[in-house]
C-alpha positions in Angstrom: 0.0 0.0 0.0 2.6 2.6 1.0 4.5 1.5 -2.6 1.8 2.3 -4.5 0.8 5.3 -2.4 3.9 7.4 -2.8 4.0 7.9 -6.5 0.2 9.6 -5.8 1.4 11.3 -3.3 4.7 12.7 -5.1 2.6 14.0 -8.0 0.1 15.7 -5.7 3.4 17.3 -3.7 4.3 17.9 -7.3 1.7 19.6 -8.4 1.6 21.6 -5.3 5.0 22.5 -5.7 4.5 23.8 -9.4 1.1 25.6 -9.0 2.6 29.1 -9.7 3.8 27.2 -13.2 0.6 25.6 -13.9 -1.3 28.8 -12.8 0.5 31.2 -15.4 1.1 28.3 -18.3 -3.0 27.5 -17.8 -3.9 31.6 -17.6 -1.6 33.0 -20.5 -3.1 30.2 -23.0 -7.0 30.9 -21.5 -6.3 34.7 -22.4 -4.4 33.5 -25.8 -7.3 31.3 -27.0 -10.4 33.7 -25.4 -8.5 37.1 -27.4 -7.8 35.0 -31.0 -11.6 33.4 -30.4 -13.1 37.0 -30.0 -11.0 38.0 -33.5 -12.1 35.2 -35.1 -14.0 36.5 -38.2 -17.7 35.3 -39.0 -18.5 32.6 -41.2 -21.3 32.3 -43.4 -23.4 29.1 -44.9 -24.7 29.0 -48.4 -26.8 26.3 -48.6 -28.6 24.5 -52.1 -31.4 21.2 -52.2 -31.6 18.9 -55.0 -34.0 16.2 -55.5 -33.2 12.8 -57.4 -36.0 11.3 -59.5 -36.1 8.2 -62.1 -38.6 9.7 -64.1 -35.5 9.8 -67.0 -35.0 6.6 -67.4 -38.2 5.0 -67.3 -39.5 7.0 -70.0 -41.5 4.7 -72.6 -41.1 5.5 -76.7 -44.3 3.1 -78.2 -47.0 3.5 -80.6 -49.5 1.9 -78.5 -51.8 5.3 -76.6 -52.6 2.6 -73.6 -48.6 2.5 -72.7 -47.9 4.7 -69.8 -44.1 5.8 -68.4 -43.1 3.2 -65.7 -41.6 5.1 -62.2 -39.2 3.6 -60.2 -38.3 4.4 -56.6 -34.6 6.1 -56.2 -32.4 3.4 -54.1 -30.2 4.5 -51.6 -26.9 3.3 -54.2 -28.8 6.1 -56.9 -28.3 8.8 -53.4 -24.9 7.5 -52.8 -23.9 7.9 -56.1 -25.0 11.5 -56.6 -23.5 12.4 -53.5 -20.0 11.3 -54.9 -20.4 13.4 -57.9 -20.6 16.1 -56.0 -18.5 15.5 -53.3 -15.6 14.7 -56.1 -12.4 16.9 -56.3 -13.0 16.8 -60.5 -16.3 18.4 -60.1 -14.9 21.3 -57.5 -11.8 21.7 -59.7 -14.1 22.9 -62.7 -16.1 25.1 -60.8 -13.1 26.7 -59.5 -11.1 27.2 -62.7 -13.6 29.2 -64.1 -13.7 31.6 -61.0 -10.2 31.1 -59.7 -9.6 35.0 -59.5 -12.9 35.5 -57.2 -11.8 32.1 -55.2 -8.0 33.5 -54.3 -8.5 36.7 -53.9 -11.0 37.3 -50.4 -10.5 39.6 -47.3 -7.3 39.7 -45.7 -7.1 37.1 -43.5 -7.8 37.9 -39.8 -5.5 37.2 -36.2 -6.5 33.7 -36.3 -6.4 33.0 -39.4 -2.6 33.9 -39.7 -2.0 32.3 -36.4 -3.7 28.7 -37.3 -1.8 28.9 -40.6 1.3 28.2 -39.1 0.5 24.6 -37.5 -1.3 23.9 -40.8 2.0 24.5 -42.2 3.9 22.3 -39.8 1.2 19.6 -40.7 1.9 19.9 -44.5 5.4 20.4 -44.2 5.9 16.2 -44.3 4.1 16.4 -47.2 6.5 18.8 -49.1 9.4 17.3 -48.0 8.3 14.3 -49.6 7.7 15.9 -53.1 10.5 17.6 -53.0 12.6 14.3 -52.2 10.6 12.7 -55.2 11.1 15.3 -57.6 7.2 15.6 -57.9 6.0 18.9 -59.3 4.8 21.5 -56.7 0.9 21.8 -55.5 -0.7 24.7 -57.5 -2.4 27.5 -56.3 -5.8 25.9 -57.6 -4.8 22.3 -56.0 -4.3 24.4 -52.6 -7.7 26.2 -53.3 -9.8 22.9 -54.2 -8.8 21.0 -51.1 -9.3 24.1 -48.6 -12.4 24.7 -50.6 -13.1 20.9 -49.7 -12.8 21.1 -46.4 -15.9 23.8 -46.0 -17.7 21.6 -48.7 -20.7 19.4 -46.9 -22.8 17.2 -49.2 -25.6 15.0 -47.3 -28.4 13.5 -48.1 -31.8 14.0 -46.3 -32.7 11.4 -43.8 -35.5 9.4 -45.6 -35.9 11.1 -48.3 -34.8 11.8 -52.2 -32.9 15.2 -51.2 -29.6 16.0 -51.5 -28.1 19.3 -49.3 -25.2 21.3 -50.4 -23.7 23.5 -48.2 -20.6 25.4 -48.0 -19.5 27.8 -45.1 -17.2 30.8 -45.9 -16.4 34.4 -44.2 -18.0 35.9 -47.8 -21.7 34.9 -48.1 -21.9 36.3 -51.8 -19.2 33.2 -52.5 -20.5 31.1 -50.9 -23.9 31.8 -52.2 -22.3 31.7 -55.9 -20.1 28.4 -55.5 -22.7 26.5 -54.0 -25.3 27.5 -57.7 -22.4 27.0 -59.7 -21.3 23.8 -58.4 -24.6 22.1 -58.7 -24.8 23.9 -62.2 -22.1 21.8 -63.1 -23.4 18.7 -61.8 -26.7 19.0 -63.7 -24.6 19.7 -66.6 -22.5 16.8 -66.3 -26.0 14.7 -66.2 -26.7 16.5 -69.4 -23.7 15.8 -70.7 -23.5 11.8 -69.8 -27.1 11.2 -71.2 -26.5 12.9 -74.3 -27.2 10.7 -77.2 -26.7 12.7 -80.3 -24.2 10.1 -81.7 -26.6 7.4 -80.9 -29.5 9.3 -83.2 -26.3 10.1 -85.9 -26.0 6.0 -85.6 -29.7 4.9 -85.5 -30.2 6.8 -88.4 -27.3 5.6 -90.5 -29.4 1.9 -89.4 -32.4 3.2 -90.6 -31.1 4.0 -93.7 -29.2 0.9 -94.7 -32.0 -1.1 -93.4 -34.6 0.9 -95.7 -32.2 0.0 -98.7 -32.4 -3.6 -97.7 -35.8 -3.9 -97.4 -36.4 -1.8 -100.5 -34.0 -4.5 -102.3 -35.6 -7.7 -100.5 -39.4 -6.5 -101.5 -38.0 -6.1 -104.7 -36.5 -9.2 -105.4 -39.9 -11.3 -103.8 -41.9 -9.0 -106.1 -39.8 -10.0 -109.2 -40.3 -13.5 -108.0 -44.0 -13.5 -107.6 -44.2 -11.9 -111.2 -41.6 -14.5 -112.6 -43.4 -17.7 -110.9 -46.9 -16.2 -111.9 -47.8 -16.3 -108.0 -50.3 -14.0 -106.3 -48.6 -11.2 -104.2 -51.3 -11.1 -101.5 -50.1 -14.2 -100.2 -53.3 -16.3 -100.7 -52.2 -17.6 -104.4 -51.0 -20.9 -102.8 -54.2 -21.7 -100.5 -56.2 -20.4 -103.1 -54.8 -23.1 -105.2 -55.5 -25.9 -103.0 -59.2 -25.0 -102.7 -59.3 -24.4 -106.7 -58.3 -27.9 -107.0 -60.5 -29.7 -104.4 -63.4 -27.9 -105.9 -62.4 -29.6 -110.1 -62.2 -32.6 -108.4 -65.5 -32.4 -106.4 -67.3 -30.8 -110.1 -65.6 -33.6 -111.8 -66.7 -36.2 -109.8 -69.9 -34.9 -109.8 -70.2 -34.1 -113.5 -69.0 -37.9 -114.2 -71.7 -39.4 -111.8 -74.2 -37.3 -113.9 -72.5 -38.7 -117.5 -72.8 -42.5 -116.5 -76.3 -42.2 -115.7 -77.1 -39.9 -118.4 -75.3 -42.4 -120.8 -77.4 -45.3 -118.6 -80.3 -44.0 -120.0 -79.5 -43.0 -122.9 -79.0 -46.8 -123.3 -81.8 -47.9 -122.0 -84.1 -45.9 -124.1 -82.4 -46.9 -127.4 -82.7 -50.6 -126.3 -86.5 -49.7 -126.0 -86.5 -47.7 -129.2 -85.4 -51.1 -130.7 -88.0 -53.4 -129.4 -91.0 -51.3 -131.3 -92.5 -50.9 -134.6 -90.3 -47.7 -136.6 -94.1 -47.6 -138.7 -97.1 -47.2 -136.9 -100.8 -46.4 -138.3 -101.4 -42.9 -138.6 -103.2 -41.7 -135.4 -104.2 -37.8 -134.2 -101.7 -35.8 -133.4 -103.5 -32.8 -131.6 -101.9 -32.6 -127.8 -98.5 -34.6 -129.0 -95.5 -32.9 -128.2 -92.9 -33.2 -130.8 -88.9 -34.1 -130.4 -88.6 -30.6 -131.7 -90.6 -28.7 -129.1 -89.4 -30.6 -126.2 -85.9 -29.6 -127.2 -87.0 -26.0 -127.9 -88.4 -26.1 -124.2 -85.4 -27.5 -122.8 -83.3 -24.7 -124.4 -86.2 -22.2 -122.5 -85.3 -23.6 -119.6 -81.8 -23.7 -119.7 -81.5 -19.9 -120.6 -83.8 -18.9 -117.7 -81.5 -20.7 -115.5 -78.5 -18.8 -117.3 -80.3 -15.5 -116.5 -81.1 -16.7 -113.1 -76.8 -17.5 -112.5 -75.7 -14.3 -114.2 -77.8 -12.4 -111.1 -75.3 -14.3 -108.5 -71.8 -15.3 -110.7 -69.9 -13.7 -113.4 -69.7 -14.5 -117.0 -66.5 -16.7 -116.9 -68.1 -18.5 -114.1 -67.6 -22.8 -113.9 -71.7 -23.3 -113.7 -72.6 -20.4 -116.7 -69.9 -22.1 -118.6 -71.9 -25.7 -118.2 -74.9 -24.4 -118.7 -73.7 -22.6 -122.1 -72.3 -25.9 -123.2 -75.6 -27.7 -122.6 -77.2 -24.6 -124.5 -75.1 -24.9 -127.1 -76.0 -28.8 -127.6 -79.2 -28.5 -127.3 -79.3 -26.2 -130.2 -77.3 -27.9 -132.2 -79.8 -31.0 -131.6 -82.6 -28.8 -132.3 -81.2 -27.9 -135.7 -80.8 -31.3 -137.2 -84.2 -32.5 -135.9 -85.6 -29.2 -137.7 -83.5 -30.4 -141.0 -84.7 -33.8 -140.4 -88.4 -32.9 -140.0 -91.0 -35.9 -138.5 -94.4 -37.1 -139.3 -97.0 -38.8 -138.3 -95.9 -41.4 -135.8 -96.6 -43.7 -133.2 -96.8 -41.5 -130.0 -95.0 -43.5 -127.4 -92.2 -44.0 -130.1 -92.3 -40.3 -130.2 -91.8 -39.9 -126.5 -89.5 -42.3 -126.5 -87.5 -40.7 -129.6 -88.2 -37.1 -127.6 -86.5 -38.0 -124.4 -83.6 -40.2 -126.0 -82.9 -36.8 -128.0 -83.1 -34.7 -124.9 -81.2 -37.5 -122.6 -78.6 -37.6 -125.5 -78.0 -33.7 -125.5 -77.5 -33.5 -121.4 -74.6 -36.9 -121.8 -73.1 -34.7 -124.7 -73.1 -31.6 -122.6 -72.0 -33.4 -119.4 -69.2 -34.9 -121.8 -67.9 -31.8 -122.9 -68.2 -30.3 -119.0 -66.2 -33.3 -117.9 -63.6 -32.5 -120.2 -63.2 -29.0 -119.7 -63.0 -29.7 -115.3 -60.3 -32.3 -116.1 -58.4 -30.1 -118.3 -58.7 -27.3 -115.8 -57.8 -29.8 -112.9 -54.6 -30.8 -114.9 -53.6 -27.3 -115.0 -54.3 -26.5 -111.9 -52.5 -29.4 -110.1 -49.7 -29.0 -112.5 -49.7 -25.3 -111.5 -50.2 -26.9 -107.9 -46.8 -29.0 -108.4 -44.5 -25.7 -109.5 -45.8 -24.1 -106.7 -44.7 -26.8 -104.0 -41.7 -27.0 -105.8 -40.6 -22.9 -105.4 -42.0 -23.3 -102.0 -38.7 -23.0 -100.2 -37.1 -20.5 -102.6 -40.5 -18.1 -101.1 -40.5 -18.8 -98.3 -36.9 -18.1 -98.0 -37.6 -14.5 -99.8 -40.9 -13.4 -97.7 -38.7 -14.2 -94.4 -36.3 -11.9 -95.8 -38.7 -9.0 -96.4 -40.3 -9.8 -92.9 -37.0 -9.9 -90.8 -35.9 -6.6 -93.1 -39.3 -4.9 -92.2 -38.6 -6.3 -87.9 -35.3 -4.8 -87.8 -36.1 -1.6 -89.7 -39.7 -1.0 -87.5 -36.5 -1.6 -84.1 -34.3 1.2 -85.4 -37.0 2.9 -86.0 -38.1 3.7 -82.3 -34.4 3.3 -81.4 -34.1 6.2 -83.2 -37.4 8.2 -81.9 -35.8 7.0 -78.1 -32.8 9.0 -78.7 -34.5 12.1 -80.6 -36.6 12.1 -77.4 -33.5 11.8 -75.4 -32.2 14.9 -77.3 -35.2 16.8 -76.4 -34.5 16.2 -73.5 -31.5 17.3 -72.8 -32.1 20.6 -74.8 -34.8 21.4 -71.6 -32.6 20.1 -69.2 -34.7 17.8 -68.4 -32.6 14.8 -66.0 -33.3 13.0 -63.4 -31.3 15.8 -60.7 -33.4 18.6 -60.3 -32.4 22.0 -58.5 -35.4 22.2 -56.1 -33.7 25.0 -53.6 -31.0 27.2 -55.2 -28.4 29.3 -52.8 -29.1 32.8 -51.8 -26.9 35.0 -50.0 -26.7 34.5 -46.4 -27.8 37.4 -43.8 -26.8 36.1 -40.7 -23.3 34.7 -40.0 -22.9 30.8 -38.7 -23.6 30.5 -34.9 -20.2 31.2 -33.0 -18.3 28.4 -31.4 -16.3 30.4 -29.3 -17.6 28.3 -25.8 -16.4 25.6 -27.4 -13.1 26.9 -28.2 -12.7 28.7 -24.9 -13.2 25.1 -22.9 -11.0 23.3 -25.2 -8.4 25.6 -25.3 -8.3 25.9 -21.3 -8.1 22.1 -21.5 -5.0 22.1 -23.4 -4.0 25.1 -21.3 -3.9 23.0 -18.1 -2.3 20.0 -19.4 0.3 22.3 -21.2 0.8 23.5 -17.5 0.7 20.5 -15.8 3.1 18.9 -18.3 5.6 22.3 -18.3 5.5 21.6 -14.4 6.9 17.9 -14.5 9.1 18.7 -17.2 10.7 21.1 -14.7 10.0 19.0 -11.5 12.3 16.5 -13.4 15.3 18.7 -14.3 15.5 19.7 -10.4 17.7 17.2 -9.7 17.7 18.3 -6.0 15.2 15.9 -3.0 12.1 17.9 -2.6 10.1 15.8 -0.4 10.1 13.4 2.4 8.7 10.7 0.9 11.2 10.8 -2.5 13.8 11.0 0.1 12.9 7.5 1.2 11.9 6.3 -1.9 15.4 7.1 -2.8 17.6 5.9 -0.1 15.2 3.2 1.0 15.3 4.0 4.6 12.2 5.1 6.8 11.7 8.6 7.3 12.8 9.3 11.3 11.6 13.3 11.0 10.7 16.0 9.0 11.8 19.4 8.9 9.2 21.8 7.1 11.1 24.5 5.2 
């Protein structure tokens, strides 16, 4: 206990001993730091808001009126970034080079200025030693500026919120006022600047160009194949075609049932024809209808039907084009009976002979229909075969054209993207916008002269009490009882108090 208690008590005898020391070391400093706080000049804060939005980049370019502009929340990276842009020494540099002359030259600097300039110097000096070792070029006058500048530079971002503050503190408010506008200036600027897309308009449109030539040549060449292969350039030609040919065959078919049982009976009746007298006694003839009329009536009939198609299909039509065939026949059939000329005869022979004639003219005309639908069906389907076989050679060409035309319609709103872009930027529109610019500051900061009074009387005291064991220790004499027997190691008999 008495070990350990003797170094406290030394110090306190110590400190006891030294108090004039301490007393005038701790007062001259107070009065040092209370004077150079009282001359210290005013500071004032500029001060500049801007909010960060993402209504830029979502912007939506599309034909469609139902598409609306997607928004996107701002992340805390999109704040962190921003407030690296304008926190960076590039940024300040380029503000400052333009105004250098207004930056340097300020007020003459006050007492404390001049007096806290020289342990900045000291701290720097390491630092110019070392370039001067190295050979490096000297700091200029605008790297000196930029990194004081720095220093009274604050950028922070708003506590739950899009906002970004800017603030710089300076002993001329109209500076401070102007650095703060022209720095964030700058920055929207330098958005401008890195969402400028004039080359990529200058390149879309070189695209668009080519790609109109290459479409324009591709249209071409499946036009000049259409023309060359005799194929419709609607694109139904093919499937148009097909249904052509399924509806010869279904006519043909049809027009061939309707043959073998016209040519069934038209058997049938000249067998009968056979079996009866050709003579036959003369008998009235008043109410008989002759092979002559009932031919002439069949021709009627067949060109009211033909007046009854022309009302629903053309001319050129498949079923006008029977129906003139059996027309046709049936006059022909008409003429040599009139040449022929009849008699008296037996009338059932006559009815017979009328309805052979008139069972003969519909096989002749179903004949002469069959032919033409298998000639057509032979054309077609051979028509039908070139087709199939030029298939792939059009196909190849229309996916040409159709890739052309998908690329072209790309560039195309590429193109209006960046044009819109451009627009942009010639408003100014980004996605940093100045909300609250810097005005000139009335009232100076609040002074921290209590703060600079206590901490200078803290350093004040330790200086003292430290000056006070530096000079304890080069007394080399025995001040005390107790370092007397710490020293010789023998108990203290008595003391003598000076």
């Amino acid at each position: 206990m008495n070990e350990q208690s003797l170094p406290i008590q030394e110090i306190t005898e110590l400190l006891w001993r030294r108090r004039g020391l301490i007393a005038v070391v701790f007062a001259v400093g107070l009065v040092t730091v209370v004077v150079l706080a009282w001359l210290q000049a005013p500071t004032y804060r500029a001060a500049a808001k801007l909010m960060v939005t993402s209504a830029r980049a979502t912007i939506t370019v599309s034909p469609d009126a139902n598409e609306r502009p997607r928004v996107d929340p701002v992340t805390e990276a999109d704040l962190a970034s921003e407030v690296s842009m304008l926190s960076s020494m590039s940024l300040l540099r380029e503000v400052l080079e333009q105004s250098y002359d207004q930056a340097a030259t300020g007020p003459p600097p006050g007492l404390f200025t001049r007096v806290m300039a020289f342990p900045y110097y000291l701290l720097h000096l390491p630092g110019q030693i070392y370039r001067a070792i190295h050979r490096l070029p000297p700091e200029s006058g605008l790297d000196l500026l930029a990194d004081e500048t720095s220093k009274r530079l604050s950028v922070t971002p708003v506590g739950r919120s899009n906002i970004i503050d800017v603030a710089f503190e300076d002993r001329r408010p109209a500076w401070a006022a102007e650095l703060v506008n022209n720095l964030v200036s700058h920055h929207v600027e330098r958005h401008v600047r890195l969402n400028q897309q004039a080359s990529a308009q200058q390149f879309y449109e070189s695209q668009r160009a080519l790609l109109t030539d290459k479409l324009h040549d591709a249209e071409t060449a499946l036009g000049g194949f259409y023309e060359r292969e005799g194929i419709d350039s609607t694109g139904t030609g093919l499937p148009a075609l097909r249904d052509r040919v399924l509806q010869l065959e279904t006519a043909l078919a049809d027009a061939e049932t309707e043959l073998a049982e016209s040519t069934a009976e038209a058997d049938y009746l000249g067998r009968a024809m056979t079996t009866m007298p050709k003579d036959a006694a003369p008998g009235p003839v008043a109410g008989l209808t002759s092979s002559s009329s009932l031919i002439k009536n069949r021709i009627v009939e067949l060109e009211l039907q033909r007046s009854q198609l022309l009302s629903q299909f053309a001319p050129t039509s498949m079923k006008v084009s029977d129906l003139d065939r059996q027309i046709a026949e049936a006059r022909r059939l008409f003429e040599q009976e009139k040449q022929g000329g009849s008699g008296p005869s037996d009338p059932a022979r006559q009815t017979l002979e009328a309805n052979l004639t008139q069972t003969q003219a519909r096989a002749a005309a179903l004949q002469a229909r069959a032919a033409s639908l298998r000639a057509q069906l032979d054309a077609s389907r051979t028509q039908l075969a070139h087709l199939d076989s030029v298939a792939s050679s059009q196909e190849r060409l229309e996916q040409e054209v159709k890739a052309a035309k998908e690329s072209l319609a790309t560039y195309l709103k590429k193109a209006e993207e960046a044009r819109f872009s451009n627009a942009l930027d010639e408003s100014r529109f980004v996605n940093v916008v100045v909300i609250d610019r810097a005005t000139v500051p009335t009232m100076p900061q609040a002074s921290k002269r209590t703060m600079t009074i206590a901490l200078g009387a803290v350093i004040s005291l330790v200086a003292g009490i430290g000056l006070a064991f530096v000079r304890d220790r080069l007394d080399a004499s025995v001040k005390s009882g107790s370092e007397a027997r710490r020293i010789s190691g023998l108990p203290l008999l008595a003391e003598i108090p000076s």
